[in-house]
C-alpha positions as CSV (number, residue, x, y, z in Angstrom):
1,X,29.5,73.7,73.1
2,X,32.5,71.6,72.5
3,X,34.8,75.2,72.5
4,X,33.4,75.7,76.1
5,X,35.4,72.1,77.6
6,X,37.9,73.2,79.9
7,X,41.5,71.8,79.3
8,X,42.6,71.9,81.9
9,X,42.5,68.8,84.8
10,X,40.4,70.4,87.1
11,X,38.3,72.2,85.1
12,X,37.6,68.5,83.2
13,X,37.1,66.5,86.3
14,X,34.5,69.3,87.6
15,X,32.8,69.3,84.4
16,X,32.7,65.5,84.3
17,X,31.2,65.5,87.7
18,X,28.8,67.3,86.6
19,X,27.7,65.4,84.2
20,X,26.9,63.1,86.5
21,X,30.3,61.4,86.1
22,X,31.1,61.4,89.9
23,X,32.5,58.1,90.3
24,X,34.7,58.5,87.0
25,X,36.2,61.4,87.8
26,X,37.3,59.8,91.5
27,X,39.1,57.3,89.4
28,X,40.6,60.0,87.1
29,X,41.7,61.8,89.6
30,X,43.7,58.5,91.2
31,X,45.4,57.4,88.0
32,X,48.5,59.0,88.9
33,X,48.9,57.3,92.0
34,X,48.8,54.0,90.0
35,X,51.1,55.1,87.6
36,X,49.2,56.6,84.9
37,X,50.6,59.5,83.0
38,X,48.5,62.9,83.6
39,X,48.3,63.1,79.7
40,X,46.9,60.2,78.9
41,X,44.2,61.2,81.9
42,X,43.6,64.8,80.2
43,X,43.1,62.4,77.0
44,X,40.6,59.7,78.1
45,X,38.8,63.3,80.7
46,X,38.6,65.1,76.9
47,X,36.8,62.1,75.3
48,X,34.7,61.3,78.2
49,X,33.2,64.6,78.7
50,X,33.3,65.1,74.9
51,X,31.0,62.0,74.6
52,X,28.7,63.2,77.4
53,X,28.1,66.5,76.1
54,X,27.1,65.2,72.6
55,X,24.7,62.8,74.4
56,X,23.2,65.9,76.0
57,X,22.8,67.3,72.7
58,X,20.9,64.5,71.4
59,X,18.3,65.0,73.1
């Protein structure tokens, strides 16, 4: 599944949401208000959905 995560910004943060990441995604997507680079957001979106995913798959 892990060759099906969008790369994209969008595409992350509407994944994340659903994975029940509403709130996380919100902050995501006001990190570059409060100076935070849009790569290190596509970085820490990749890992978060990454995690969740493999959380959905152990189960």
């Amino acid at each position: 599944m892990a060759d099906q995560i969008p790369y994209d910004l969008e595409g992350l943060l509407a994944l994340l949401e659903r994975l029940d990441g509403a709130e996380e995604a919100a902050v995501a997507r006001a990190a570059p208000e409060g100076g935070v680079s849009r790569e290190r957001v596509l970085d820490e979106l990749s890992r978060e959905v990454t995690r969740r995913l493999a959380r959905l798959e152990e189960r």
